[in-house]
CHARMM-style PDB file with segment names, atoms N, HN, CA, C and O in Angstrom:
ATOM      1  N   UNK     1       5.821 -25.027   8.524  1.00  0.00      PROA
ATOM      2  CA  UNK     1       5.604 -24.862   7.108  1.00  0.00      PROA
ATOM      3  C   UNK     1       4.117 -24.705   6.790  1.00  0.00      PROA
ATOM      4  O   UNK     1       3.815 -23.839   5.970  1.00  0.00      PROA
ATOM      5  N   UNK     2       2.955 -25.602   7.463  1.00  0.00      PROA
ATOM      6  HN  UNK     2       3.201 -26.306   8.129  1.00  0.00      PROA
ATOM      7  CA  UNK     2       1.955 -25.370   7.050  1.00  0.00      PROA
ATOM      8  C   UNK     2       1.336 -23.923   7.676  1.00  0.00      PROA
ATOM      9  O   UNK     2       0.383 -23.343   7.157  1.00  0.00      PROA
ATOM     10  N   UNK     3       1.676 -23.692   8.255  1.00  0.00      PROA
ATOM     11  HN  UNK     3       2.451 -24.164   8.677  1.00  0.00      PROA
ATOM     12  CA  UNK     3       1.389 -22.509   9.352  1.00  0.00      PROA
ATOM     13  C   UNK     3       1.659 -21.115   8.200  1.00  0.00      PROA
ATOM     14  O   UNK     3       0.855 -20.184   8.189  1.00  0.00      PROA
ATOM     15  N   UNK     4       2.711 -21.130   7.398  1.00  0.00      PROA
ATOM     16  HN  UNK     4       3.365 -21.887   7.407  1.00  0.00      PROA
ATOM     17  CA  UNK     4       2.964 -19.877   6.544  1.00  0.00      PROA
ATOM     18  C   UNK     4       2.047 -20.644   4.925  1.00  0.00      PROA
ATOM     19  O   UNK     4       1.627 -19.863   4.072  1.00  0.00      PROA
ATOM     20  N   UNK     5       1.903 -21.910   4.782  1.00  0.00      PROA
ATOM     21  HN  UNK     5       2.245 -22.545   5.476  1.00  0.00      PROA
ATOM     22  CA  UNK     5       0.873 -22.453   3.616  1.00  0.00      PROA
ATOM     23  C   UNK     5      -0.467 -21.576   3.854  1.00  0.00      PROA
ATOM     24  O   UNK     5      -0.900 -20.796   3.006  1.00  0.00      PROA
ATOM     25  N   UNK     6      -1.063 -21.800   5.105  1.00  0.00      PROA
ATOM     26  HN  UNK     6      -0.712 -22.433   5.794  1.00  0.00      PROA
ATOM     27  CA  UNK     6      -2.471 -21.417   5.159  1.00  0.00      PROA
ATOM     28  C   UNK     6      -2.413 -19.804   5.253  1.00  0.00      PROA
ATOM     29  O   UNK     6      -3.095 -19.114   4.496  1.00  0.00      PROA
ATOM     30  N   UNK     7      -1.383 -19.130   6.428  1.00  0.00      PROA
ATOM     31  HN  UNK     7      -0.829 -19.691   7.043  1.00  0.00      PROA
ATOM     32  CA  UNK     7      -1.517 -17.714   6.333  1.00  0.00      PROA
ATOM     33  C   UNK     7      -1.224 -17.384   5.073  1.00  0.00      PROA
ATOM     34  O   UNK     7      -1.942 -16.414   4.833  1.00  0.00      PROA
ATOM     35  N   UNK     8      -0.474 -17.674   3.972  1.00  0.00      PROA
ATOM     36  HN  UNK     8       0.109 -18.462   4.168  1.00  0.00      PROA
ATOM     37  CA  UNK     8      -0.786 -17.033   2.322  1.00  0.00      PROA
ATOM     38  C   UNK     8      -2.096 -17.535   1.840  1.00  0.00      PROA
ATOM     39  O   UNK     8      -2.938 -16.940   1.167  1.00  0.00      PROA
ATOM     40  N   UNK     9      -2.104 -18.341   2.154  1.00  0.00      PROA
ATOM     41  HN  UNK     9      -1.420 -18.824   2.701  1.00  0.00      PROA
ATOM     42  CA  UNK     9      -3.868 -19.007   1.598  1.00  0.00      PROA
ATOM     43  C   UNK     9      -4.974 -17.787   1.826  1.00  0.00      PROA
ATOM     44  O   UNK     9      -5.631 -17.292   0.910  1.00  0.00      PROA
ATOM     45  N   UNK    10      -5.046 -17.432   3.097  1.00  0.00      PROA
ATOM     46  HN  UNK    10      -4.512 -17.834   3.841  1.00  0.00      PROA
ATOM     47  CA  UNK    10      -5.485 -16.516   3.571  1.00  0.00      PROA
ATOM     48  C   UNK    10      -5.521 -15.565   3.317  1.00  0.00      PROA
ATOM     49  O   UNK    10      -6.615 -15.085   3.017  1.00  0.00      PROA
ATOM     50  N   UNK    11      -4.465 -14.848   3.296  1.00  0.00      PROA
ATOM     51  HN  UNK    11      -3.577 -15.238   3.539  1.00  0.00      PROA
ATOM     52  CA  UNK    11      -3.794 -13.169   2.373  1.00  0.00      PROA
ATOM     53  C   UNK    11      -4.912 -13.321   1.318  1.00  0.00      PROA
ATOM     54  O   UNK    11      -5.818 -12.491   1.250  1.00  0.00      PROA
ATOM     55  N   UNK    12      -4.820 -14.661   0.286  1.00  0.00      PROA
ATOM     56  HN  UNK    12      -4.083 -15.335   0.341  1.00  0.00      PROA
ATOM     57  CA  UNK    12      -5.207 -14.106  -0.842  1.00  0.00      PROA
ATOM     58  C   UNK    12      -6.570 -14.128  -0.762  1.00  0.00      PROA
ATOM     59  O   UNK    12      -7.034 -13.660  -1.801  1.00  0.00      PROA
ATOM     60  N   UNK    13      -7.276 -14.407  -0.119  1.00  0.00      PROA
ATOM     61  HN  UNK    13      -6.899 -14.788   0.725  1.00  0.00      PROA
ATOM     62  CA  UNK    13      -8.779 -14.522  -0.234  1.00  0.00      PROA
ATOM     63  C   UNK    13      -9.124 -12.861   0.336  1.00  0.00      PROA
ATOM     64  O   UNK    13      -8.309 -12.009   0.690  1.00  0.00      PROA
ATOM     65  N   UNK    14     -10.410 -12.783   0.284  1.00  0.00      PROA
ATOM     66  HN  UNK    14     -11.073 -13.474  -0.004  1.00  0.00      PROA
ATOM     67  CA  UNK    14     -11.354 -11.344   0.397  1.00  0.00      PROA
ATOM     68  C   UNK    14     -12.240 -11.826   1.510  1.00  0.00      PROA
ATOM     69  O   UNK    14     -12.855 -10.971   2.148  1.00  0.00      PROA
ATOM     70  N   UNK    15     -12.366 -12.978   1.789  1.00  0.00      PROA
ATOM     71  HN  UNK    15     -11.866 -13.672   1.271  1.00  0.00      PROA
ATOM     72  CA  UNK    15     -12.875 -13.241   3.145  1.00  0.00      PROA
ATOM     73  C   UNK    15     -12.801 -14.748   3.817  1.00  0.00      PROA
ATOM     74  O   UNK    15     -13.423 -15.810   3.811  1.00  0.00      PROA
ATOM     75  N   UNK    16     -11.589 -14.120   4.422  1.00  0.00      PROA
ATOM     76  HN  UNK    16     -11.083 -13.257   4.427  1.00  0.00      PROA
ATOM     77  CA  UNK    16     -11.353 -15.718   4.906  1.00  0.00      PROA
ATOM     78  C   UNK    16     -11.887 -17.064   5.635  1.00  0.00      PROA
ATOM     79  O   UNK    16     -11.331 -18.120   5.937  1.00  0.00      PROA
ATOM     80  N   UNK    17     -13.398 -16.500   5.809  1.00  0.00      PROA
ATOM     81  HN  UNK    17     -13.850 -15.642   5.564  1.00  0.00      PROA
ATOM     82  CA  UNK    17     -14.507 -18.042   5.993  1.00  0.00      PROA
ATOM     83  C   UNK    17     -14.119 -18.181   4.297  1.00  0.00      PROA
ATOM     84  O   UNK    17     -12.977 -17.742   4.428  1.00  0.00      PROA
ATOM     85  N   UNK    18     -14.182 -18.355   3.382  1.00  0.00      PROA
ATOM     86  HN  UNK    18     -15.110 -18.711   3.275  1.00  0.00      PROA
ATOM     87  CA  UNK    18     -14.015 -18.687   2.442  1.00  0.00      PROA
ATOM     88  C   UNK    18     -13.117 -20.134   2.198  1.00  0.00      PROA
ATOM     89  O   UNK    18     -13.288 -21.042   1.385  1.00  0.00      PROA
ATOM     90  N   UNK    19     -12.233 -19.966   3.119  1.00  0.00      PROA
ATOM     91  HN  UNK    19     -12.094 -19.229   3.780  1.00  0.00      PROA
ATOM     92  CA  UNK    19     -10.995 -20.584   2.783  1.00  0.00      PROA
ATOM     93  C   UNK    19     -11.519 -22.623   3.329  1.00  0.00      PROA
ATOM     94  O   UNK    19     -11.703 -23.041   4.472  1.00  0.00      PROA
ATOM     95  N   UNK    20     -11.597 -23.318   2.162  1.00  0.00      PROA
ATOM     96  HN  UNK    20     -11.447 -22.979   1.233  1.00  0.00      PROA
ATOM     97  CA  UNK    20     -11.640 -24.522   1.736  1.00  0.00      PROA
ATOM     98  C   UNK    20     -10.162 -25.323   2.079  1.00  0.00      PROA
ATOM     99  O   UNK    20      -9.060 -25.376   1.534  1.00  0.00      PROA
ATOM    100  N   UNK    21     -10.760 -25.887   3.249  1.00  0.00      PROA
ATOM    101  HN  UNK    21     -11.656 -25.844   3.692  1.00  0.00      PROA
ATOM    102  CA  UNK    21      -9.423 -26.980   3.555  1.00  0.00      PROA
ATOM    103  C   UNK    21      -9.206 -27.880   2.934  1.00  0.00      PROA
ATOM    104  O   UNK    21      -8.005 -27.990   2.688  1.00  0.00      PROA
ATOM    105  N   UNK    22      -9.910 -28.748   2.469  1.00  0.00      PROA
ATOM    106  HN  UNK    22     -10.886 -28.659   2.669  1.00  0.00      PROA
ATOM    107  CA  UNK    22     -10.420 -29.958   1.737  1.00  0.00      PROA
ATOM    108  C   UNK    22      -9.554 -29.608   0.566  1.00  0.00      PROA
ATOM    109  O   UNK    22      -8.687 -30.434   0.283  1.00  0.00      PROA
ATOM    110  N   UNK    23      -9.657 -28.313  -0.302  1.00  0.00      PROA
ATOM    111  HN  UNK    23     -10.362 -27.641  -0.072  1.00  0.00      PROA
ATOM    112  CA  UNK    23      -8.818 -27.915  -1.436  1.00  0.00      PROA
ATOM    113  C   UNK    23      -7.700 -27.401  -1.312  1.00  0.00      PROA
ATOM    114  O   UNK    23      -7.023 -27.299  -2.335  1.00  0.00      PROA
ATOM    115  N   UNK    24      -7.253 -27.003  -0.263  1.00  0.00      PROA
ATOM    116  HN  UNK    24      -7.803 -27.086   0.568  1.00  0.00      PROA
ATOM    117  CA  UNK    24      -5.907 -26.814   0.235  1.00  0.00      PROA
ATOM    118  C   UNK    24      -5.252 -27.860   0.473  1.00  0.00      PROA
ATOM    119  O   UNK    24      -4.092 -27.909   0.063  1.00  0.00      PROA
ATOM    120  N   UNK    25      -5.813 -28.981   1.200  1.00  0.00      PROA
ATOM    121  HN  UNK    25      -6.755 -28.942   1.533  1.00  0.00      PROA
ATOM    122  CA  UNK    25      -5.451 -30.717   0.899  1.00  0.00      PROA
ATOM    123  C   UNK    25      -4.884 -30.865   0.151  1.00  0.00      PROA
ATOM    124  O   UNK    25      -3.654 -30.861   0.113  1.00  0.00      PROA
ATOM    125  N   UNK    26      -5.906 -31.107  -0.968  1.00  0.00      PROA
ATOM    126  HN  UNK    26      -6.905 -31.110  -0.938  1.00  0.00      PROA
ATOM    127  CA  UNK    26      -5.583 -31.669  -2.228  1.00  0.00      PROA
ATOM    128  C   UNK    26      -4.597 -30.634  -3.037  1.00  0.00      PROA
ATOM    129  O   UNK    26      -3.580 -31.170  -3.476  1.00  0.00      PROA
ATOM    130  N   UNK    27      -4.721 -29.464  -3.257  1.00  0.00      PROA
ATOM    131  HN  UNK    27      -5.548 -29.029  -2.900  1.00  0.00      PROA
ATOM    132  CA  UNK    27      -3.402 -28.908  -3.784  1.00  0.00      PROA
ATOM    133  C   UNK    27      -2.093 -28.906  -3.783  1.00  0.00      PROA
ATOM    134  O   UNK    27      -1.302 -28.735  -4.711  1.00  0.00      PROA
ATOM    135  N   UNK    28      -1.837 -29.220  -2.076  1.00  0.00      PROA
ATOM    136  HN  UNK    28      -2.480 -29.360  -1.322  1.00  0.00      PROA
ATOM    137  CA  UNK    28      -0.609 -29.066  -1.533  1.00  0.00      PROA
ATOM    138  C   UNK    28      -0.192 -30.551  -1.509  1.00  0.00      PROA
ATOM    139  O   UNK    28       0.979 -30.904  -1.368  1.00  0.00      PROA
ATOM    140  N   UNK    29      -1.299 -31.452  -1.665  1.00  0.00      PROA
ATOM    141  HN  UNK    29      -2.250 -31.166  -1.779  1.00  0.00      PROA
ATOM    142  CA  UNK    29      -0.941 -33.303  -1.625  1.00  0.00      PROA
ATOM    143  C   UNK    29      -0.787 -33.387  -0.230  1.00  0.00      PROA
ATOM    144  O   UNK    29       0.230 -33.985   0.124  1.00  0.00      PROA
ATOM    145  N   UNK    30      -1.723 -32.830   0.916  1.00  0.00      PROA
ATOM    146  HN  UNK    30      -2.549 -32.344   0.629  1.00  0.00      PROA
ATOM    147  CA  UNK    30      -1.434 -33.667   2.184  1.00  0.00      PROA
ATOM    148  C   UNK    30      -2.192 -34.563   2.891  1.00  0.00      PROA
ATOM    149  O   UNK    30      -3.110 -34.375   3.689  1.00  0.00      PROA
ATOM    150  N   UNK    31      -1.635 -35.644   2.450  1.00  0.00      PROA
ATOM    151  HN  UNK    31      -0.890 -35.797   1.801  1.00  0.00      PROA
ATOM    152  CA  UNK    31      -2.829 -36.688   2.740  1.00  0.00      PROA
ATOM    153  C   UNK    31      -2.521 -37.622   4.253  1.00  0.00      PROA
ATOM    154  O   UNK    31      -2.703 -38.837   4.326  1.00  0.00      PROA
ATOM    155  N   UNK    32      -2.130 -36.939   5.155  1.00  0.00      PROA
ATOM    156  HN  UNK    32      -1.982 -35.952   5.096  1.00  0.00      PROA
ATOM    157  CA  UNK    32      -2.581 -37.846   6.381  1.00  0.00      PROA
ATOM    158  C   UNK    32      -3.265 -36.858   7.402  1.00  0.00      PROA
ATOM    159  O   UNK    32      -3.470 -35.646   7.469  1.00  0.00      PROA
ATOM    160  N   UNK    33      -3.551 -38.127   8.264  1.00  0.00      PROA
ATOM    161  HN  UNK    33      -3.384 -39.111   8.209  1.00  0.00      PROA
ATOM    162  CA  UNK    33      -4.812 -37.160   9.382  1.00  0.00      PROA
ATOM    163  C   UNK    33      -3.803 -35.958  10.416  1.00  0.00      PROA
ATOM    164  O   UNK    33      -4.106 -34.961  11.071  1.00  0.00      PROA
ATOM    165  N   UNK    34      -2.820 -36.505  10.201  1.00  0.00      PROA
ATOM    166  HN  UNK    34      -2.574 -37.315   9.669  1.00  0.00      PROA
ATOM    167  CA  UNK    34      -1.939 -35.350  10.994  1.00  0.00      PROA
ATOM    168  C   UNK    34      -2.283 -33.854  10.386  1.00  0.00      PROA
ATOM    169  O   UNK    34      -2.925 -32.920  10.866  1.00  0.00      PROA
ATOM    170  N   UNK    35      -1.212 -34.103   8.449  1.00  0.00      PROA
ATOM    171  HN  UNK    35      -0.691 -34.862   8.059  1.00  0.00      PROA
ATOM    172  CA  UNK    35      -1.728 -32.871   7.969  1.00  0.00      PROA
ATOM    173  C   UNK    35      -3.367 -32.204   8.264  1.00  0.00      PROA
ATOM    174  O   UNK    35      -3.793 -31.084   8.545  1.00  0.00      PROA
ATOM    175  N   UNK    36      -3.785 -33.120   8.106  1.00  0.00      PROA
ATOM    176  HN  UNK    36      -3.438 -34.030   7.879  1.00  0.00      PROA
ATOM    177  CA  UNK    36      -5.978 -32.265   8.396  1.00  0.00      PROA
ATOM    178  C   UNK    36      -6.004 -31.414   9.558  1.00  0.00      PROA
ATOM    179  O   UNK    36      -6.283 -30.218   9.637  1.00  0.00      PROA
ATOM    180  N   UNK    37      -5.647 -32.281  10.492  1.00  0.00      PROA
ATOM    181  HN  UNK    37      -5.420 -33.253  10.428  1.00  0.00      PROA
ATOM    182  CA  UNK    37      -5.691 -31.668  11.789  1.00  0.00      PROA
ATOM    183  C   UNK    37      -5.109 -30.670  12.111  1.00  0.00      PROA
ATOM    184  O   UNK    37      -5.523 -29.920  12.995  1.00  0.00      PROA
ATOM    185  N   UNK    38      -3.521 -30.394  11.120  1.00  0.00      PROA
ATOM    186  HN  UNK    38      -3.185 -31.004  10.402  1.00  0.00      PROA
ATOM    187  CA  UNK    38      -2.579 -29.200  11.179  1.00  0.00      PROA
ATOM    188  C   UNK    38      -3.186 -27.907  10.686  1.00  0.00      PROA
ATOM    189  O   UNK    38      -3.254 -26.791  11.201  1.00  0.00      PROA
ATOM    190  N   UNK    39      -3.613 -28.402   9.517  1.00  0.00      PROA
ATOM    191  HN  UNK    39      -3.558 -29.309   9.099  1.00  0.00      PROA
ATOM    192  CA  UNK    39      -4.203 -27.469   8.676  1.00  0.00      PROA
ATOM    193  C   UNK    39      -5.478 -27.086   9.473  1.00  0.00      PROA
ATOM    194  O   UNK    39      -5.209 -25.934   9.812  1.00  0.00      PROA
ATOM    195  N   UNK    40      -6.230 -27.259   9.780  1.00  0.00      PROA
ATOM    196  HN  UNK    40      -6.448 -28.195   9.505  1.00  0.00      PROA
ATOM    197  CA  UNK    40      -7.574 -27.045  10.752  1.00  0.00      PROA
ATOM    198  C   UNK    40      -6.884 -25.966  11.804  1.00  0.00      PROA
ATOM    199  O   UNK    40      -6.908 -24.750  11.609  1.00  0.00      PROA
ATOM    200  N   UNK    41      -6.407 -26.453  12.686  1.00  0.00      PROA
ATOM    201  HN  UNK    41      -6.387 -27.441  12.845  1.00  0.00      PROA
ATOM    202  CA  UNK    41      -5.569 -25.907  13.782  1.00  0.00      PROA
ATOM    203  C   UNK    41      -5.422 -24.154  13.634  1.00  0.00      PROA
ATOM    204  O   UNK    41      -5.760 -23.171  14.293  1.00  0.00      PROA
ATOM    205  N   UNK    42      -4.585 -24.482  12.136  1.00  0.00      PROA
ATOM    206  HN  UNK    42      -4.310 -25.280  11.601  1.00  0.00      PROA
ATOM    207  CA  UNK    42      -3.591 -23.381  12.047  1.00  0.00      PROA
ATOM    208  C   UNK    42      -5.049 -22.468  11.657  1.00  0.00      PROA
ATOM    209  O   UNK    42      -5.469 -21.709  12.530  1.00  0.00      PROA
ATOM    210  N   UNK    43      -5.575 -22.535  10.729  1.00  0.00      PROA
ATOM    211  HN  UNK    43      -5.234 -23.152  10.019  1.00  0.00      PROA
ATOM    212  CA  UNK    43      -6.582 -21.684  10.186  1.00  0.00      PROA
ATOM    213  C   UNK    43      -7.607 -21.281  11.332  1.00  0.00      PROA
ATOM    214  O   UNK    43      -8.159 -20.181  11.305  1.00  0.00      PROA
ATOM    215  N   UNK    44      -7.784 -21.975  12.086  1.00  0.00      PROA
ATOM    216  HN  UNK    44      -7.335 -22.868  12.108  1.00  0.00      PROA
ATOM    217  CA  UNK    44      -8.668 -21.220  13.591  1.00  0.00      PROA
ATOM    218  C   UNK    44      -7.645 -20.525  14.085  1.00  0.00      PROA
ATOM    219  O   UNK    44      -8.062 -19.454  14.527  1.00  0.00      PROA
ATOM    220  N   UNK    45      -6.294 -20.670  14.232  1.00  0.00      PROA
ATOM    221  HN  UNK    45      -5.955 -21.539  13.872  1.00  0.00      PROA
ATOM    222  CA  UNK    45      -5.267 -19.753  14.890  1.00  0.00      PROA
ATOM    223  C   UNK    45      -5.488 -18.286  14.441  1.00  0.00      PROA
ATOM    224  O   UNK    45      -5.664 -17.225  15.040  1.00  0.00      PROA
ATOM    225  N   UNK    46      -5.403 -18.678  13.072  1.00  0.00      PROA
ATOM    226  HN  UNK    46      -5.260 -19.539  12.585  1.00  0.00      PROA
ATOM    227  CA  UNK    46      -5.108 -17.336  12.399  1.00  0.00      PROA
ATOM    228  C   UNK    46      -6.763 -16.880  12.494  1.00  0.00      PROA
ATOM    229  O   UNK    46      -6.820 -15.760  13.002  1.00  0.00      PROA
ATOM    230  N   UNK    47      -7.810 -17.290  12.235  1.00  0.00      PROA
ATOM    231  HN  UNK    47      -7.763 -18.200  11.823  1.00  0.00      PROA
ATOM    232  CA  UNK    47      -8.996 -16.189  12.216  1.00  0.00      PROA
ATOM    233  C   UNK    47      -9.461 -15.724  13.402  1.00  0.00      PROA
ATOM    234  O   UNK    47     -10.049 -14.646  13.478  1.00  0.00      PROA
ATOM    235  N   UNK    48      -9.256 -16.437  14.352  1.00  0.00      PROA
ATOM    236  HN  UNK    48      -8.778 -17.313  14.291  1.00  0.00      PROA
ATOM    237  CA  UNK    48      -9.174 -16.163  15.846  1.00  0.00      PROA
ATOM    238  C   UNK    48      -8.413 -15.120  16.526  1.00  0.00      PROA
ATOM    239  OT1 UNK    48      -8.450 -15.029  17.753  1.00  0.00      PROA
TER     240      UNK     48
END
């Protein structure tokens, strides 16, 4: 699930260093160190 959260996150930006995890956090309400680490993960997947 977070894996298709961040790739739309992504889509919508114009340059995806842009993309703010910290506010993707807090939008989506994921507050444990698992989610951080997921979310981190996935977003080097995808710009990589």
């Amino acid at each position: 699930m977070i894996h298709h959260l961040v790739k739309d996150a992504l889509e919508n930006l114009d340059d995806p260093t842009e993309f703010d995890y910290l506010k993707f956090i807090s939008y989506y309400n994921l507050k444990t160190m698992t989610n951080e680490i997921m979310v981190k993960e996935e977003y080097l997947a995808l710009v990589n």
